[in-house]
C-alpha positions in Angstrom: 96.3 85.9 99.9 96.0 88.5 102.6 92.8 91.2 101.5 93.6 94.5 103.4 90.4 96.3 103.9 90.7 100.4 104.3 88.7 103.5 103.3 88.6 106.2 100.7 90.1 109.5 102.5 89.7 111.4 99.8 88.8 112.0 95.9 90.5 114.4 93.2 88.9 115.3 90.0 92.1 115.2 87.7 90.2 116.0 84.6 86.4 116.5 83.7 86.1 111.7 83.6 89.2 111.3 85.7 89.0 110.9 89.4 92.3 109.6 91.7 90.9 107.6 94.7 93.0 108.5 98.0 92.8 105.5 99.9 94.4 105.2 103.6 97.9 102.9 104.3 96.8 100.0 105.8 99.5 98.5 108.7 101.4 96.1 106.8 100.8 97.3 103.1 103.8 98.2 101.2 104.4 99.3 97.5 107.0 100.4 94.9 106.7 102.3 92.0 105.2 101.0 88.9 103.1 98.9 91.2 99.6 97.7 90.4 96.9 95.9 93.3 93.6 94.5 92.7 90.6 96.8 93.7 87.6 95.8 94.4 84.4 97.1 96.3 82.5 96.4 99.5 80.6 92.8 98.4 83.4 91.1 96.0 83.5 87.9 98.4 80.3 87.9 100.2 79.5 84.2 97.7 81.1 81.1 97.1 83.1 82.5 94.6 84.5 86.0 94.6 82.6 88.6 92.1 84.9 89.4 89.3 83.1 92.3 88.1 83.4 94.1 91.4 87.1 93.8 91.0 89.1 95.4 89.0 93.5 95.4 88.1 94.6 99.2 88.9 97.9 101.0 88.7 99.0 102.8 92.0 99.7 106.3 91.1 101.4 107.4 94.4 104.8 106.6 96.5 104.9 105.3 99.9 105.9 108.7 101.3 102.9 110.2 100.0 101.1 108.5 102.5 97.9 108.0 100.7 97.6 104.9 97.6 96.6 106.7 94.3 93.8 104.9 92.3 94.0 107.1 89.1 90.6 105.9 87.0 88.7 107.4 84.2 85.1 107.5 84.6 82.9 107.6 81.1 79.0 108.4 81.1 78.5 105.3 80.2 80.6 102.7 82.1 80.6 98.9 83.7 78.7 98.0 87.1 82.1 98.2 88.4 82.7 102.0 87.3 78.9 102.8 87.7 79.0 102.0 91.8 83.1 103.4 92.0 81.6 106.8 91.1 78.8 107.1 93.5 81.1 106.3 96.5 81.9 109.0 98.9 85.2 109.8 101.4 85.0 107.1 104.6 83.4 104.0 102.1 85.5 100.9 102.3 87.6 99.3 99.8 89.8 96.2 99.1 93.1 95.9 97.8 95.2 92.8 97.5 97.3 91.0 95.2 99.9 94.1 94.6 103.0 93.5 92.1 105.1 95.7 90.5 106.1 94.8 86.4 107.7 98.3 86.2 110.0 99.4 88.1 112.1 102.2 87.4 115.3 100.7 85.8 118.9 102.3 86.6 121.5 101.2 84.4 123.0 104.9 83.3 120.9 104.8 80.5 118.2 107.0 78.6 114.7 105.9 79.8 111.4 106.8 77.8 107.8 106.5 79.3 105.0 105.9 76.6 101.6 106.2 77.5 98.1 106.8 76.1 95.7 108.5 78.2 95.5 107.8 82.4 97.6 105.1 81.5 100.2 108.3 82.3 99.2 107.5 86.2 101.6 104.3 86.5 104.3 106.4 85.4 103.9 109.1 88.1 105.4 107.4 90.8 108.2 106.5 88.3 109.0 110.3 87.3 108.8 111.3 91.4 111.1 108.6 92.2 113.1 109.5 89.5 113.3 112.9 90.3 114.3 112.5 93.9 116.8 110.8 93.1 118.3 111.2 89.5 121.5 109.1 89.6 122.0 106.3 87.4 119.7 107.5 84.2 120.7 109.6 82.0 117.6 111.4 80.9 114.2 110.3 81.2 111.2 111.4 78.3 107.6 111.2 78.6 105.4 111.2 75.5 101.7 111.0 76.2 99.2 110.6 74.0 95.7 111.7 74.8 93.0 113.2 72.5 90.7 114.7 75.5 93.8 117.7 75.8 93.2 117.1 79.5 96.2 116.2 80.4 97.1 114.3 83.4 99.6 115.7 86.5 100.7 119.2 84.6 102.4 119.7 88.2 104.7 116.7 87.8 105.1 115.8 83.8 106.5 119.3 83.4 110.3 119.7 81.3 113.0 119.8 84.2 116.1 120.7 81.9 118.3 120.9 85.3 116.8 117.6 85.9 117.2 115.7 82.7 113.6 115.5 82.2 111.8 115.9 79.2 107.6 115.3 79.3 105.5 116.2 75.6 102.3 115.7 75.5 99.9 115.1 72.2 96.5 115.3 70.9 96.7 113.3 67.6 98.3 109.5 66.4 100.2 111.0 63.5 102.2 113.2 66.0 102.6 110.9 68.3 103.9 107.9 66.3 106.5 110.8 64.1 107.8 111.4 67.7 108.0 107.4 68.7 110.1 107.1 65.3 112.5 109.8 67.0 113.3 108.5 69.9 113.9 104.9 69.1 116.6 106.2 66.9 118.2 105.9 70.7 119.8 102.1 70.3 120.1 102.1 73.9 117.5 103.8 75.7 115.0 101.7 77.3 111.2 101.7 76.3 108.4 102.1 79.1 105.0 101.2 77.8 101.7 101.4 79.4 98.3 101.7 77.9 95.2 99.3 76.0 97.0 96.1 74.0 96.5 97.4 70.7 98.7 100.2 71.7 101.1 98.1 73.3 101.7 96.5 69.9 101.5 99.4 67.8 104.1 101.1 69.9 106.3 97.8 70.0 106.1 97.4 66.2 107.6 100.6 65.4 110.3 100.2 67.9 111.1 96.9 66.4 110.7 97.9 63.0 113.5 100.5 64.3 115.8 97.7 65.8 115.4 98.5 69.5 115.3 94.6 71.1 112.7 92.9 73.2 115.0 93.0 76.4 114.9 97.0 76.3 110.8 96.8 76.2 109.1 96.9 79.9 105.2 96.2 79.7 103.0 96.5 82.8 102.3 92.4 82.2 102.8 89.4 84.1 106.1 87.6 82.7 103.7 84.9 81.5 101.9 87.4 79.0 104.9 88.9 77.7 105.2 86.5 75.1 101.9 87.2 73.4 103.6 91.4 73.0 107.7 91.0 72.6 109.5 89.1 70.1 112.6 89.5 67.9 110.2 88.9 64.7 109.6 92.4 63.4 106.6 92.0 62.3 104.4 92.2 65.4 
């Protein structure tokens, strides 16, 4: 396992508890879209054993040709030692990140393709929608839905409707108008279904596709193919 060590070059407030981490390209470093890395803080190996609660699984919310990796985190009042030490660091502290892997990346098989997300769980799907709409060929039409009671919504300069584009983004404040838009689009038999957010809304959002009759193979989950089985299966009463 090969740690790359590099430094914050800069911090973005996205929202009043949501901060995006800028981090410098390390030589060597590469990443696709969906991609997540292991981030942890100065001190995670310095024992026998390293410190599992200075590390911590993140989504990369930026492209390659950004130049900069995107750590897109929400930051509560009250937060973990992790969280708690994240928020006091400044531009030029170091960081780690290893162990990168994409479970998500954007699928092209000239269908419709729907990203569902709670919260900054919309940050995995940024690098998604950019890639997607650089380069539009192959999907038919992509929609975002985006669920997130704090009505701060995340990247209003990307996840904006691009009708020339084929790009729809909605976002909303409550679960009942959420959920009543879910039940419309999986009236799509062969769209396929992005999800990316806590595990109980991983399976709330896969039982009313199921319940629907969209199909395990047209469900992509930011997990490890080990875990999937404990989220899809054909029984529909997840």
């Amino acid at each position: 396992m090969h740690i790359y060590w590099t430094k914050i070059n800069k911090i973005v407030q996205e929202a009043s508890q949501v901060r995006t981490y800028m981090l410098d390209c390390p030589e060597g470093f590469k990443w696709e879209e969906g991609a997540h890395t292991h981030f942890a803080l100065v001190g995670f190996n310095a024992g026998d054993r390293p410190n599992r609660k200075l590390i911590r699984h993140m989504s990369i919310s930026t492209l390659p040709y950004e130049r900069s990796i995107g750590i897109t985190t929400r930051l509560k009042d009250q937060c973990s030692e992790f969280k708690t030490i994240l928020k006091d660091l400044e531009v030029g502290d170091d960081i780690a990140i290893f162990k990168t892997h994409s479970n998500v990346p954007l699928k092209r098989g000239n269908k419709n393709v729907y990203l569902l997300s709670s919260g900054v769980g919309l940050a995995t799907f940024r690098p998604l929608v950019l890639k997607y709409l650089n380069q539009t060929a192959d999907i038919k039409h992509i929609y975002s839905l985006n669920i997130d009671s704090s009505r701060e919504f995340l990247f209003s300069d990307i996840f904006q409707s691009a009708p020339d584009k084929n790009f729809t983004t909605r976002f909303v404040t409550d679960r009942h108008g959420y959920y009543n838009k879910l039940k419309h689009l999986a009236t799509d038999k062969e769209g396929l279904f992005y999800i990316v957010g806590s595990d109980e809304f991983l399976l709330q959002n896969i039982k009313v596709l199921q319940l629907a009759g969209i199909k395990s193979e047209q469900i992509i989950l930011d997990k490890h193919a080990s875990q999937l089985p404990e989220f899809l299966s054909d029984d529909m009463s997840v």
